[in-house]
VEXSE-438654 format. One line per field, with one value per residue: chain; x, y, z of N, C-alpha, C, O, CB in turn; residue in one letter. Coordinates in steps of 0.05 Angstrom, whole numbers. Atoms other than C-alpha are relative to their C-alpha. Glycine has a CB too. Layout:
BEGIN
chain = (A,...)
n.c1 = (X,...)
n.c2 = (Y,...)
n.c3 = (Z,...)
ca.c1 = (X,...)
ca.c2 = (Y,...)
ca.c3 = (Z,...)
c.c1 = (X,...)
c.c2 = (Y,...)
c.c3 = (Z,...)
o.c1 = (X,...)
o.c2 = (Y,...)
o.c3 = (Z,...)
cb.c1 = (X,...)
cb.c2 = (Y,...)
cb.c3 = (Z,...)
resn = (A,...)
//
This chain:
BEGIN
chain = (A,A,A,A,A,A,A,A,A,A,A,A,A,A,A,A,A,A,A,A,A,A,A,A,A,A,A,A,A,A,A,A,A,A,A,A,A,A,A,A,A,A,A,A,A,A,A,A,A,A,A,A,A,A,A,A,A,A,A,A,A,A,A,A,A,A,A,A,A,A,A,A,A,A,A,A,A,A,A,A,A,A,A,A,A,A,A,A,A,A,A,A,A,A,A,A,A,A,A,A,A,A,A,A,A,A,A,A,A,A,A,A,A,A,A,A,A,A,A,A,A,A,A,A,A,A,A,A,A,A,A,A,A,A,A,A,A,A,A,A,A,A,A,A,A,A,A,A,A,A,A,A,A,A,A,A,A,A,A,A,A,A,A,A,A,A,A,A,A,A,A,A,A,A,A,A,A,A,A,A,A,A,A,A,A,A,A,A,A,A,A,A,A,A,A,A,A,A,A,A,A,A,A,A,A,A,A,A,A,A,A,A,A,A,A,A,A,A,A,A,A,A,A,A,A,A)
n.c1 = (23,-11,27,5,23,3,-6,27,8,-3,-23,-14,2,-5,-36,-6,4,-12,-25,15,30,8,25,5,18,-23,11,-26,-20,15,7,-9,-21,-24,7,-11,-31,7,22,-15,-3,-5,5,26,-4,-20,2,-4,-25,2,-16,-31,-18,-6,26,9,-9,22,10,36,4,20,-8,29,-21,-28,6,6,-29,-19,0,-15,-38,-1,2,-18,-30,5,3,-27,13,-10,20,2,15,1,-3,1,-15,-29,5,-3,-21,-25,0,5,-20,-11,1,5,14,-1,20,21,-19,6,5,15,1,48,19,-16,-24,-30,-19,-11,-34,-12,-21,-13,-3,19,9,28,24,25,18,7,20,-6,-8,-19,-21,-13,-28,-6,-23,-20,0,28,-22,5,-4,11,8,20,-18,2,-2,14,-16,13,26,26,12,12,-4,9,-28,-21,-6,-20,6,8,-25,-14,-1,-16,-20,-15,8,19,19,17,8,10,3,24,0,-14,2,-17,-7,3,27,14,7,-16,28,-3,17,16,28,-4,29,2,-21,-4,-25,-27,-14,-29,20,15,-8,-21,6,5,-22,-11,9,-14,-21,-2,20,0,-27,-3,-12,3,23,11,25,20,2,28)
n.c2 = (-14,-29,-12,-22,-3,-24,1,-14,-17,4,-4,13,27,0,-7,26,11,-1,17,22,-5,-12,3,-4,20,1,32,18,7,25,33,4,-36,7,-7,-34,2,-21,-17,-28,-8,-22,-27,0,-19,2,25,-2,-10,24,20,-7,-1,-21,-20,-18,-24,-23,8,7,26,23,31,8,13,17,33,22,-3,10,33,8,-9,19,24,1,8,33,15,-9,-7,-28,-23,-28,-9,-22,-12,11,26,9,-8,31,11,-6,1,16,8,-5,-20,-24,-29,-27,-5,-19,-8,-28,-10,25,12,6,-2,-7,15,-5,12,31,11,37,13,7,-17,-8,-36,-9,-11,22,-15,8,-20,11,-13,13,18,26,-3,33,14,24,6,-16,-15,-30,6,-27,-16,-11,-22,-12,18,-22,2,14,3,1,31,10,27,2,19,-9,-10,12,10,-24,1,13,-13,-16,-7,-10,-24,9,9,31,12,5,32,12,26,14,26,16,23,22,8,-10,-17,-26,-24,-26,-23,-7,1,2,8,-27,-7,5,21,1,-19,12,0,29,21,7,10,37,23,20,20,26,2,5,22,28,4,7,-23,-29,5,-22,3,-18,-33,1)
n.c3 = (-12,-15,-16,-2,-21,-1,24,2,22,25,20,-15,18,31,-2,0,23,17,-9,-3,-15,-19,-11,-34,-19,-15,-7,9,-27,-20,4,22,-3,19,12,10,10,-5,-13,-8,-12,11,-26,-11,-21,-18,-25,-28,-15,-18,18,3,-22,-6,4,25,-1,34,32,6,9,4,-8,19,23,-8,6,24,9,-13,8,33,3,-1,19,14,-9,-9,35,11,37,-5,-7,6,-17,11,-22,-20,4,-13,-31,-12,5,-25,-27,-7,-7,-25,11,-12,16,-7,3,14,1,-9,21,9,37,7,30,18,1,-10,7,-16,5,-14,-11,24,27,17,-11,15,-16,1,-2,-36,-22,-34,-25,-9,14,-17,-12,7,-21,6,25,23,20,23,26,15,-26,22,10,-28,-30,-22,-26,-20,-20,26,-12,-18,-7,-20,-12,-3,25,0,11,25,4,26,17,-3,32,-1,-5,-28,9,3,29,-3,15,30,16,-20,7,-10,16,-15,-2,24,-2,17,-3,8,-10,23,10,23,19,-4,18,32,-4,11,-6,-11,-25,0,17,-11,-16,10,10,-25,-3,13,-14,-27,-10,14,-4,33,17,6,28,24,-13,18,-20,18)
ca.c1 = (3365,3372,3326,3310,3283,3238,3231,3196,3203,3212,3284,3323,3296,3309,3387,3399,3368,3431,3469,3410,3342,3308,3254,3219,3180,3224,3185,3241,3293,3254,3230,3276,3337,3383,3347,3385,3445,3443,3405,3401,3383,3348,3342,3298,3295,3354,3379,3364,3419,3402,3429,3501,3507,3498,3442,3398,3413,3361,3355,3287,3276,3224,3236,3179,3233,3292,3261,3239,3309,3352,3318,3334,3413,3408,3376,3422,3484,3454,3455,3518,3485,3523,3492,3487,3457,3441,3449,3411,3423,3490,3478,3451,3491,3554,3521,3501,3568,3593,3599,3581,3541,3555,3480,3475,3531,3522,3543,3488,3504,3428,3388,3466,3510,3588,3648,3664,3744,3750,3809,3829,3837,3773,3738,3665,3595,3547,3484,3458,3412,3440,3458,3495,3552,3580,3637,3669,3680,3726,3740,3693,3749,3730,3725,3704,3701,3665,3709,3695,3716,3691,3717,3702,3656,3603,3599,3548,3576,3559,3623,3686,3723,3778,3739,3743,3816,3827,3786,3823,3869,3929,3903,3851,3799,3740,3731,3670,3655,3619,3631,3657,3670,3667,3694,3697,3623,3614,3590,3602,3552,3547,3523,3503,3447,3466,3399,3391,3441,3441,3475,3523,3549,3625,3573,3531,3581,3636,3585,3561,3633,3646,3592,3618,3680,3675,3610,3610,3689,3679,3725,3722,3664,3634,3558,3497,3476,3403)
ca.c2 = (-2012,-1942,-1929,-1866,-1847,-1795,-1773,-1711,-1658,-1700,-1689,-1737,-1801,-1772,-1748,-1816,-1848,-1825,-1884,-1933,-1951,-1918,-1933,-1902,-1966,-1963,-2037,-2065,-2061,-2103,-2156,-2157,-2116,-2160,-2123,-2052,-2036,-1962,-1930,-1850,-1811,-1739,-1668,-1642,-1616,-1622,-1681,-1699,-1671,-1734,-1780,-1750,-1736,-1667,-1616,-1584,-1514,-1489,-1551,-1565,-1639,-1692,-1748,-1786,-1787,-1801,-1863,-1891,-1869,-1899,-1974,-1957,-1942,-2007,-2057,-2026,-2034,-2104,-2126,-2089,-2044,-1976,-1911,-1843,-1783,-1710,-1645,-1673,-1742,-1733,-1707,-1768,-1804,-1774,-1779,-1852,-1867,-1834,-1765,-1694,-1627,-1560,-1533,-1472,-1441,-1359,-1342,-1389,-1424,-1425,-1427,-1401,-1415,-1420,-1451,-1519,-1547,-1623,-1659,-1684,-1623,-1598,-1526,-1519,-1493,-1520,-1499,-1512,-1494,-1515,-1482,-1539,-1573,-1643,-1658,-1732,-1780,-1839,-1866,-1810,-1770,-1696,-1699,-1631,-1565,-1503,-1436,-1395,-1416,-1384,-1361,-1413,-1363,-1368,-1440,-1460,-1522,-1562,-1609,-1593,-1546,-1597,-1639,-1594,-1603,-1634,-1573,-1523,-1482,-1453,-1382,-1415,-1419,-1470,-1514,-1515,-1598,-1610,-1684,-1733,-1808,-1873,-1922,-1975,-1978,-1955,-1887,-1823,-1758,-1692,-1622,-1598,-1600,-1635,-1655,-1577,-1573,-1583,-1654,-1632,-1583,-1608,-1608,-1668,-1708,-1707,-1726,-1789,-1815,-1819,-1860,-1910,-1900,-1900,-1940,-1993,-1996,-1990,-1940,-1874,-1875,-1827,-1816,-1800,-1731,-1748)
ca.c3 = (-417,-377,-319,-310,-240,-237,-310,-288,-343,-401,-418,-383,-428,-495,-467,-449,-506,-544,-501,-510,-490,-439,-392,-320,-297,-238,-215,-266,-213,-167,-211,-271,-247,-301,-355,-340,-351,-319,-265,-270,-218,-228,-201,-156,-78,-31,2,77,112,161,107,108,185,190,209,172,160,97,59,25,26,5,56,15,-48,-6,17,-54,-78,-22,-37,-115,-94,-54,-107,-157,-113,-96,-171,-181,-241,-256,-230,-257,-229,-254,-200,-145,-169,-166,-96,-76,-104,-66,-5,-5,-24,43,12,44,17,27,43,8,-36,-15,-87,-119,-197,-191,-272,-307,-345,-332,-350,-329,-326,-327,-301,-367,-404,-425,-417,-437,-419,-381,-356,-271,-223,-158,-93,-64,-73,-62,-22,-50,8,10,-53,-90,-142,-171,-247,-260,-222,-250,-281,-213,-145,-83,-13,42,80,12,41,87,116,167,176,185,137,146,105,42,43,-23,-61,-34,-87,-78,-67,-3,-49,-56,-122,-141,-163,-224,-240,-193,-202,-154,-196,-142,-148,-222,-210,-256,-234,-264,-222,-289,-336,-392,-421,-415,-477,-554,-557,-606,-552,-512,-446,-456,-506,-452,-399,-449,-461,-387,-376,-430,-390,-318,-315,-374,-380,-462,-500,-517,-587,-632,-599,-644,-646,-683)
c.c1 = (10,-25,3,-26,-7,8,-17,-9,9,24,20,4,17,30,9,-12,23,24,-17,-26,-10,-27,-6,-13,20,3,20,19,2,-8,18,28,31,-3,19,28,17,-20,10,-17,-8,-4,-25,13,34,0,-7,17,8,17,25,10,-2,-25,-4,0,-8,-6,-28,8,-27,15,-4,34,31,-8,7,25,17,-3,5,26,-4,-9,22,33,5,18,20,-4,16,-27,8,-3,3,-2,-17,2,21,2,-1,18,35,-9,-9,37,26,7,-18,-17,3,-26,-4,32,-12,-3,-3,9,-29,-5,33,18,33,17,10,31,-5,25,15,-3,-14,-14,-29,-23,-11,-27,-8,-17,6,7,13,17,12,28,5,8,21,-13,-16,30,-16,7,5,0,-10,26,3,0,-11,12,-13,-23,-23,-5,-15,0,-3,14,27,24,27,-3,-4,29,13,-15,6,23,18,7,-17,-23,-14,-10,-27,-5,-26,-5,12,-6,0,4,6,-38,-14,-20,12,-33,7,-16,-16,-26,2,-19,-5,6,-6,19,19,20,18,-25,-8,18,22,-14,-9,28,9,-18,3,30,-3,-21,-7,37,2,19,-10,-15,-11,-36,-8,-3,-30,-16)
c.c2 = (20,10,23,14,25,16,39,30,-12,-12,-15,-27,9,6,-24,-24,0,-26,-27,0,2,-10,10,-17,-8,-30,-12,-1,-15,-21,-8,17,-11,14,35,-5,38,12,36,6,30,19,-8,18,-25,-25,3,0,-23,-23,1,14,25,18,19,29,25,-23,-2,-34,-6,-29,-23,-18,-12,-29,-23,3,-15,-32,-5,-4,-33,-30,9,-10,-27,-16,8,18,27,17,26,22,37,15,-21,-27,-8,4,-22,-21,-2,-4,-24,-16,3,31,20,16,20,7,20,16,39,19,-18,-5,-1,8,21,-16,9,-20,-25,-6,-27,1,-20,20,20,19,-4,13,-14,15,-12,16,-4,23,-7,-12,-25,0,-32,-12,-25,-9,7,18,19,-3,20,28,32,26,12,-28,23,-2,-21,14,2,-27,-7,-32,-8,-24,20,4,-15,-32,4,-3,7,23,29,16,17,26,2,4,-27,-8,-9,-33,4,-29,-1,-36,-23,-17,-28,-13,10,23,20,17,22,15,13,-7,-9,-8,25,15,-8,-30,-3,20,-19,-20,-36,-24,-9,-15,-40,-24,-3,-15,-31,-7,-7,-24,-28,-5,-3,28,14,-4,23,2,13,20,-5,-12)
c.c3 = (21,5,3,28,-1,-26,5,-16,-26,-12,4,-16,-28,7,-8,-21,-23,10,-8,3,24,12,31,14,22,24,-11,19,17,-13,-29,3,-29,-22,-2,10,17,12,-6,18,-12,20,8,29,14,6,28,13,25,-6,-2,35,12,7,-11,6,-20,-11,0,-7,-9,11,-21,-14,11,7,-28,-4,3,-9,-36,-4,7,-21,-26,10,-6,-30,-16,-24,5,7,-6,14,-9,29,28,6,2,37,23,-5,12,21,8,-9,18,-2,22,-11,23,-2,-9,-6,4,-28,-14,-25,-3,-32,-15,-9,-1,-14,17,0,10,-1,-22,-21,-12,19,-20,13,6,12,31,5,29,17,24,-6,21,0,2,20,-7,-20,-23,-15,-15,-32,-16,15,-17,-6,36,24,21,32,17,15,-24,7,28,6,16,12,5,-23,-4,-24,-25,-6,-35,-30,2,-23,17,19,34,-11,-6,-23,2,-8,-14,-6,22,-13,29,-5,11,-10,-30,-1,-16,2,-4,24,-19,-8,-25,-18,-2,-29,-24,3,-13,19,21,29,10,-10,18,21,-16,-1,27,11,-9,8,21,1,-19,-11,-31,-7,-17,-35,0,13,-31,6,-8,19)
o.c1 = (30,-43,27,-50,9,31,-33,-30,18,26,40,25,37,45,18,-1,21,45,-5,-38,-4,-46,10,-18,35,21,31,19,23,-9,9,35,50,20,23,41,41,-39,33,-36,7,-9,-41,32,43,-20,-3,24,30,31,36,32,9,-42,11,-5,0,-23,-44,23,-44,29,14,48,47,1,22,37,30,15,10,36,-5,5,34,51,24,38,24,8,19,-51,27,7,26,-8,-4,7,28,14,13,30,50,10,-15,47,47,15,-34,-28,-1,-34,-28,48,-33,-20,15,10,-45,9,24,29,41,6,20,40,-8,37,33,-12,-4,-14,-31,-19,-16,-27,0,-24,-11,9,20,14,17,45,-6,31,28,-37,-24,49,-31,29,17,-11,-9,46,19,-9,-17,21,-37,-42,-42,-27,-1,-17,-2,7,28,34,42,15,-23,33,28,-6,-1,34,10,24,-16,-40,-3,-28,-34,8,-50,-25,22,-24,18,-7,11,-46,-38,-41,36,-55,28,-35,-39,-44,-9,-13,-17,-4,-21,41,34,41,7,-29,-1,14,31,-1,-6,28,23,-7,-1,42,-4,-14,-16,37,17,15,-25,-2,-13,-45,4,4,-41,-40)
o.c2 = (15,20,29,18,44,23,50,43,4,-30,-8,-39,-4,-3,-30,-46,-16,-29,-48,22,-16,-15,4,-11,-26,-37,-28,-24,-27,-42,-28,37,2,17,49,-21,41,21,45,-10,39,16,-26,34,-47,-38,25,-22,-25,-36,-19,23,27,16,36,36,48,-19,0,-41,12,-46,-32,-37,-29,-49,-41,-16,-26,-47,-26,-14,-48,-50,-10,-22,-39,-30,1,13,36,13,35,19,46,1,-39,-36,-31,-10,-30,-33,-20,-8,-23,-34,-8,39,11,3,19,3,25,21,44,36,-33,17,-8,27,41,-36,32,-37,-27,9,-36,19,-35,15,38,20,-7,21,-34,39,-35,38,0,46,8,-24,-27,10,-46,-7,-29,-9,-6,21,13,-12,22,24,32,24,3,-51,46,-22,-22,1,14,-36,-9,-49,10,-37,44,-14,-6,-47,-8,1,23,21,45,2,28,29,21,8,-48,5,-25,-33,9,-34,17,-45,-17,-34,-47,-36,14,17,20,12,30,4,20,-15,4,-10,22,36,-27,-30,-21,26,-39,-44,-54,-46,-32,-35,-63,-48,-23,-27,-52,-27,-32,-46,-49,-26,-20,49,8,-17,38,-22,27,30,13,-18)
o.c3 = (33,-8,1,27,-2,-28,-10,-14,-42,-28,-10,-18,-37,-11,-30,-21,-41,-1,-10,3,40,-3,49,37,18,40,4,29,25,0,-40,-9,-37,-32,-22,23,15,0,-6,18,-29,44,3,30,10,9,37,20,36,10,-9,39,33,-10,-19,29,-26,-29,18,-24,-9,0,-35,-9,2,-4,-31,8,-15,-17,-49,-24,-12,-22,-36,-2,-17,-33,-40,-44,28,4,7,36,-10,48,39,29,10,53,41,12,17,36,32,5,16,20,38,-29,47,-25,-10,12,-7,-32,-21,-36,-21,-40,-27,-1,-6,-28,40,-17,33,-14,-15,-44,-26,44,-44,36,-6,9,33,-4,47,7,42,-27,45,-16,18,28,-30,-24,-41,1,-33,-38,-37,37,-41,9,52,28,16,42,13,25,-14,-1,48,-1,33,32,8,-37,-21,-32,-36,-30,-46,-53,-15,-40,37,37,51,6,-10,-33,19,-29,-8,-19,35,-27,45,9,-4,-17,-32,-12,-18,-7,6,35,-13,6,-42,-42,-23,-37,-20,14,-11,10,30,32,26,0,13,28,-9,-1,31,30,3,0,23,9,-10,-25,-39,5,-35,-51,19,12,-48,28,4,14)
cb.c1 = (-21,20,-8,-6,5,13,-15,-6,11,-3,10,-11,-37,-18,16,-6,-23,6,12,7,-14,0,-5,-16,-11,0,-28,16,1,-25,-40,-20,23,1,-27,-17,-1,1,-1,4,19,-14,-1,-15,-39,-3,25,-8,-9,-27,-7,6,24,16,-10,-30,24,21,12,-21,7,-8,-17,-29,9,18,-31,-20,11,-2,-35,-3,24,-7,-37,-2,5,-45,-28,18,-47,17,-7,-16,12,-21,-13,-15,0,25,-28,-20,-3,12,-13,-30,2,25,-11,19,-38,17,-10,-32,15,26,13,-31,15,-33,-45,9,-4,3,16,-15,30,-7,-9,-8,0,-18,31,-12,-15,8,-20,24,-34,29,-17,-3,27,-8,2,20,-17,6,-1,-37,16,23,-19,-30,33,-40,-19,-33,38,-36,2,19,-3,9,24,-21,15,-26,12,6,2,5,-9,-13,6,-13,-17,9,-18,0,-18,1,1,-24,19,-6,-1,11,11,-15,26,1,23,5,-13,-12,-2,17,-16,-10,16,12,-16,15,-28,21,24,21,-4,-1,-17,33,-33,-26,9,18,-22,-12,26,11,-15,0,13,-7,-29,-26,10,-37,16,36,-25,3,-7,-23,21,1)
cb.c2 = (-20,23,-9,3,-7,7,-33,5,26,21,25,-1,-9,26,7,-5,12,31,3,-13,-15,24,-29,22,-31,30,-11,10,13,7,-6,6,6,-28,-7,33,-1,4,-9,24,-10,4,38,-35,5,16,-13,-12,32,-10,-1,28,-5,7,9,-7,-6,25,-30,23,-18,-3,-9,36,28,14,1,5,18,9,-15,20,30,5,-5,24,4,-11,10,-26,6,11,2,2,-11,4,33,7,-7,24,15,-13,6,28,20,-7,-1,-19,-7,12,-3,17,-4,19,-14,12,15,2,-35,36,26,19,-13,-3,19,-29,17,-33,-15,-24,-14,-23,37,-23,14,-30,-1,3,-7,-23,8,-9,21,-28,18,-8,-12,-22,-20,33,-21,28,-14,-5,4,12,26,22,-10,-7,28,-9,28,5,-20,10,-10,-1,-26,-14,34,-4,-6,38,-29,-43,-4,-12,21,1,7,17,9,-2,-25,16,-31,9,-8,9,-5,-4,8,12,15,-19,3,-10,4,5,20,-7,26,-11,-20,8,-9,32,-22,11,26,36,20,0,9,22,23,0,9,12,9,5,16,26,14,2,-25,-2,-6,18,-24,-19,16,-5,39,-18)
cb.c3 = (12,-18,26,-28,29,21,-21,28,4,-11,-2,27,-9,-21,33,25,-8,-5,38,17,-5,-7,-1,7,-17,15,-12,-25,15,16,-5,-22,56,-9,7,18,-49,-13,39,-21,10,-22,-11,4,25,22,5,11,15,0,-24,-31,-7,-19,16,-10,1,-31,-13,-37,19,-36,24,-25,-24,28,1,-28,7,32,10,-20,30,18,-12,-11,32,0,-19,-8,-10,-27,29,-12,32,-22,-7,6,-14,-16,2,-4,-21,3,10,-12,-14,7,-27,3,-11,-16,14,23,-28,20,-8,-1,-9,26,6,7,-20,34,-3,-17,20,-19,23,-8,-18,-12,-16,-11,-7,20,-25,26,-2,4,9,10,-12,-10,32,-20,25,22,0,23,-23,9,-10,-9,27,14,-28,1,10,2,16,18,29,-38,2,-5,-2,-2,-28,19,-1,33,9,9,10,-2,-9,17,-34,-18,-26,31,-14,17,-10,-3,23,-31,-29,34,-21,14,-14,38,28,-10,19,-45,27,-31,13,-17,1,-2,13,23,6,-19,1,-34,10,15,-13,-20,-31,6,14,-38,-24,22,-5,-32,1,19,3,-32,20,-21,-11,3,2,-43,34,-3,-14,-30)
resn = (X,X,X,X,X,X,X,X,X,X,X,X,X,X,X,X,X,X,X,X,X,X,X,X,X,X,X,X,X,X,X,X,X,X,X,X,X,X,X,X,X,X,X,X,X,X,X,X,X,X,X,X,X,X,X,X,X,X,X,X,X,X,X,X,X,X,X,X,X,X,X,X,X,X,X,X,X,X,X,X,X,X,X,X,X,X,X,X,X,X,X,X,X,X,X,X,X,X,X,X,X,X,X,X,X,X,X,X,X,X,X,X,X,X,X,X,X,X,X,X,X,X,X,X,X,X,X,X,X,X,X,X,X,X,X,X,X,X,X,X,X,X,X,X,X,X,X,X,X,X,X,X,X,X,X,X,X,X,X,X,X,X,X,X,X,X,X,X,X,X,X,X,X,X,X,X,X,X,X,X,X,X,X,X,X,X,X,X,X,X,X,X,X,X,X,X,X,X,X,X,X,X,X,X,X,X,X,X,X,X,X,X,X,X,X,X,X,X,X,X,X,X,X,X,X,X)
//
């Protein structure tokens, strides 16, 4: 079973339906949390900049949803269940596991698409709407980072650029992160949009097999495409 918080255009159940069965009664957690196997986590507005330490500096929140959210991270932690998390899901998701955000990238990925590079090899498209990006804290690992990188001042940050270290390139450019893992805690989150995508396209099929990787520890399998 694969919760699905916050289901709120549709497309998020039927993605994840290609790993299993899906449900948003997000009450299962609390009175049946043995039942799932998979929390995800979806877009939406900004995190609270409160939650990671730093002041706010543009974002758009919904306290409201950070609330409900934060006691979904906690009963899933509780119960030990993996956790997912699409752009702002991953968001949260990096930032409850001690994780950062850049509040507003200058030259936005906002509604295009671009070229992704994972860390094992692979070059494909994907599709986003974001304008921030997460910054992995202890024991969070980059999976993915997008074709284009961007100069540090296109980052509106509100830590210390000393804390950016590790996506730094060569040149003194900044990687953007697409995917990140924290495999201590069974986490694997995309910035992407892979419900966005055709599910025969690289996009989505790479994001499903690291879920059966990082978060259920099963080997690499053939997904439906139907």
């Amino acid at each position: 079973m694969i919760l699905v918080i916050e289901d709120y255009d549709g497309l998020y159940s039927p993605f994840w339906a290609h790993l299993g069965e899906t449900t948003t009664k997000r009450e299962l957690l609390f009175t049946e949390p043995d039942l799932i196997q998979l929390v995800c986590f979806t877009g939406g507005e900004d995190i609270s900049p409160e939650l990671y330490g730093h002041e706010n500096l543009g974002s758009h929140c919904s306290r409201t949803r950070d609330e409900h959210e934060v006691l979904a991270f906690q009963m899933a932690r509780k119960h030990k269940i993996p956790m997912t998390g699409i752009c702002r899901g991953s968001q949260f998701l990096n930032v409850m596991c001690g994780g950062t955000m850049v509040q507003n990238l200058k030259r936005s990925h906002g509604g295009g698409r671009h070229q992704c590079q994972t860390y094992d090899g692979r070059e494909f498209t994907v599709t986003s709407s974001h304008h921030q990006m997460s910054v992995p804290g202890p024991g969070g690992s980059c999976l993915a980072q997008a074709g284009l990188t961007l100069d540090p001042q296109d980052l509106l940050y509100g830590g210390s650029f000393a804390d950016l270290a590790e996506l730094y390139t060569e040149e003194g450019q900044i990687k953007v992160v697409e995917a990140f893992a924290y495999p201590r805690v069974n986490i694997f989150a995309v910035q992407h949009h892979p419900e966005w995508q055709s599910i025969e396209e690289e996009a989505p099929q790479w994001t499903l097999r690291k879920i059966r990787e990082l978060c259920w520890n099963e080997e690499e399998t053939v997904l439906q495409t139907t």
